[in-house]
FILOZA-605346 format. One line per 5 residues: for each residue x, y, z of C-alpha. Coordinates in steps of 0.2 Angstrom, whole numbers, plus 2048, in hexadecimal, padded with zeros to 3 digits. Each point is the difference from the previous one (the first is absolute). Last residue first. Layout:
N
X/Y/Z | ...
This chain:
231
84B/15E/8D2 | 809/7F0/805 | 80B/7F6/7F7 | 80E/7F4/808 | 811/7FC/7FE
80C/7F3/804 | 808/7F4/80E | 80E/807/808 | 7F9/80D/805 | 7ED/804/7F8
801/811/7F6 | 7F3/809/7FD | 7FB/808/7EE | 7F2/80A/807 | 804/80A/80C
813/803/7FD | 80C/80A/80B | 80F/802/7F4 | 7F5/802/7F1 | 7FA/80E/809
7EE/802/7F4 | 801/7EF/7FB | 7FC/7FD/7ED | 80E/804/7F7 | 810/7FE/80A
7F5/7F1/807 | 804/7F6/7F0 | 811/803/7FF | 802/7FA/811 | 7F6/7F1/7FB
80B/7FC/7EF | 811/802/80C | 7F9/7F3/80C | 7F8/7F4/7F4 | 811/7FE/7F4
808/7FB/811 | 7F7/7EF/7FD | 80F/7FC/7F8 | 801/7FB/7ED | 7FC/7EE/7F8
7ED/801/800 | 7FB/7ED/801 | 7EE/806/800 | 7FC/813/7FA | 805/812/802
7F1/805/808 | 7F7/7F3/807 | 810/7F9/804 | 808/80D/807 | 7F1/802/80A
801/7F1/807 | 811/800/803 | 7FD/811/80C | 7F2/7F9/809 | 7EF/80B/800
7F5/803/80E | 7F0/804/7FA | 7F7/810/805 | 7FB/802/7F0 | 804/7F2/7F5
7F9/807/7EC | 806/80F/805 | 811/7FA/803 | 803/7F4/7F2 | 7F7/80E/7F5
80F/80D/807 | 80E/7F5/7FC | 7FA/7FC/7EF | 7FF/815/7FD | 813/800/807
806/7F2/7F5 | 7F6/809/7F0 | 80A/811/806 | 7F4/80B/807 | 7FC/812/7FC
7F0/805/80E | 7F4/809/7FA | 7F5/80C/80A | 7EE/7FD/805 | 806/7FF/813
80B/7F1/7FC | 7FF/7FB/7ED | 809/7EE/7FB | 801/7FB/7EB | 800/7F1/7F9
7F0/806/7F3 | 7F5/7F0/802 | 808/7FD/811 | 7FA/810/808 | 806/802/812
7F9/80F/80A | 809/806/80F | 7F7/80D/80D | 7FB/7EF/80C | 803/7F2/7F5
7F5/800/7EF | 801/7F3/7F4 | 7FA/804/7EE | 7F9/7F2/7F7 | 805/7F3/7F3
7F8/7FF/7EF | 80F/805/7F3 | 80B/7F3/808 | 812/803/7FF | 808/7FA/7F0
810/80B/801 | 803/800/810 | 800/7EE/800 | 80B/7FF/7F2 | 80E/80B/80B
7FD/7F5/80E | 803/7F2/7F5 | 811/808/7F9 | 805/804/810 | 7FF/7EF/805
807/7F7/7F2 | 810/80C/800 | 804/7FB/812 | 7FD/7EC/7FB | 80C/805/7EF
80F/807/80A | 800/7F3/80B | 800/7F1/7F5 | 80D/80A/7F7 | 80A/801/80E
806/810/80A | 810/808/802 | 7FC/80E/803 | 7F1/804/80E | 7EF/803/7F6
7F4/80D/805 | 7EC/804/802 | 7F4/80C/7FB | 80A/80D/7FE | 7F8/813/804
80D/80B/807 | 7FD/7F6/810 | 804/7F2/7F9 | 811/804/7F7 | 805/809/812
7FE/7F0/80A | 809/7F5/7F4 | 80F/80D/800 | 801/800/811 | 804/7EF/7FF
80F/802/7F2 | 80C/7F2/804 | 7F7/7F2/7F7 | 7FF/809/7F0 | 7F0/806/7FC
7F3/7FF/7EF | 7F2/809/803 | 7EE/7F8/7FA | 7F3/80D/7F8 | 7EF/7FA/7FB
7F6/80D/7F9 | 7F0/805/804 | 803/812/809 | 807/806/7F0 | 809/80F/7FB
806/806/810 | 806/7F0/805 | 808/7FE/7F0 | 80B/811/806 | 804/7FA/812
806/7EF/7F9 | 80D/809/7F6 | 805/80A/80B | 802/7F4/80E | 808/7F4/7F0
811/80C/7FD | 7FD/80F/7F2 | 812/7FE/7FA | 80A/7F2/803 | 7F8/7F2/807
7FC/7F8/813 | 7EE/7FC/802 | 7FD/7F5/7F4 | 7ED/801/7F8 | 7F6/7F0/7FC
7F0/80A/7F8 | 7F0/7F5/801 | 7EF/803/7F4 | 807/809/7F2 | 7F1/805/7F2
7FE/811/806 | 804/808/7F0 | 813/7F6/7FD | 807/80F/7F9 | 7FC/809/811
80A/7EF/80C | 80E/800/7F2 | 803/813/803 | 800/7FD/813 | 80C/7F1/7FF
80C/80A/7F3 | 803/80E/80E | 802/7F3/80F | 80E/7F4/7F6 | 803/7F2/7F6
7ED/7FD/7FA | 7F6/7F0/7FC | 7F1/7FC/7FA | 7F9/7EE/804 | 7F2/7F6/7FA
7FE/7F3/80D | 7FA/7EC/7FE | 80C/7FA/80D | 80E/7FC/7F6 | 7FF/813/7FC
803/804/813 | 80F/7F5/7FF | 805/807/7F1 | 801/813/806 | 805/7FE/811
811/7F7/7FB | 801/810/7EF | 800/80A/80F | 80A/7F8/80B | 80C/7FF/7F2
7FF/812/7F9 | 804/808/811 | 7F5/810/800 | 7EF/7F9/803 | 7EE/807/7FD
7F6/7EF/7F9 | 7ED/808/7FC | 7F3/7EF/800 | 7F4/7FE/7F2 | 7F2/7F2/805
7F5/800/7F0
């Protein structure tokens, strides 16, 4: 079952996101506000894949709300929902642990390619394979049968974008890596959003691996190009 969490104050575009999503073969829940999405996500016993989550509502806002799933799970798929005006905001929602965002207004055709994506990342994570092999880079060890990153022996919390991020990279050391092909072996073909998603998700990335995230020895940057591993 693909159960998607609606968080959104205004009835309409909420009941707008609701039916399209459920013409789309979605099961959705859906909350008014921050405090009810959090109670809805725990009665659901980890059966939502996606949460939709509007940043601006009375009350707990989205940031906090998104902060708090976060902490709960590192599988979930969590797209913000911004209004044009509020670029800063995009920033902030993915570094409090967002997988991706939405700019109001958006079509359905929109809404539902953004929603397919995180759902199948989420699936994938799900059904990883039970046979693959640690990889080790330098002092970082990747284990894809658990999902989970160790550097020095000691783990390493990772959202499911950030533990993608770090197999692309290990798996193309010392490959140079272009920022739209990253997005899309990330974030999919035909993604809709801007490749800026990669920037933000990278400097979140190296705030927990790097040792000086400012002045990063492993996660390098590649001006005006991309990034590149190296251990």
């Amino acid at each position: 079952m693909k159960k998607i969490l609606v968080c959104e104050d205004e009835a309409a575009i909420r009941d707008f996101v609701v039916i399209n999503l459920q013409r789309s073969g979605y099961t959705t829940v859906a909350a008014e506000n921050g405090e009810e999405a959090l109670r809805l996500f725990e009665e659901e016993n980890g059966e939502i894949d996606v949460v939709l989550l509007d940043i601006m509502m009375p009350g707990m806002d989205g940031f906090a709300v998104c902060k708090e799933l976060r902490s709960r799970s590192d599988n979930l798929g969590i797209i913000m929902l911004t209004a044009k005006t509020q670029e800063m905001d995009k920033v902030r929602g993915l570094m409090l642990g967002a997988d991706d965002y939405v700019v109001k207004p958006f079509s359905p055709s929109e809404l539902v390619a953004r929603v397919d994506a995180i759902y199948r990342r989420v699936s994938m994570s799900r059904s990883m394979n039970q046979v693959a092999q640690p990889i080790a880079s330098g002092t970082f060890l990747l284990n894809p049968k658990s999902r989970t990153l160790t550097k020095n022996g000691v783990p390493v919390d990772l959202t499911q974008v950030e533990y993608q991020l770090m197999e692309l990279f290990i798996k193309n050391k010392g490959v140079a890596l272009e920022r739209h092909q990253i997005l899309s072996a990330i974030w999919g073909e035909g993604y809709f959003g801007d490749v800026k998603v990669v920037d933000v998700n990278i400097r979140r990335l190296r705030m927990k691996i790097e040792d000086e995230p400012s002045k990063p020895t492993h996660l390098l940057t590649i001006w005006g190009y991309g990034y590149k591993w190296q251990e």
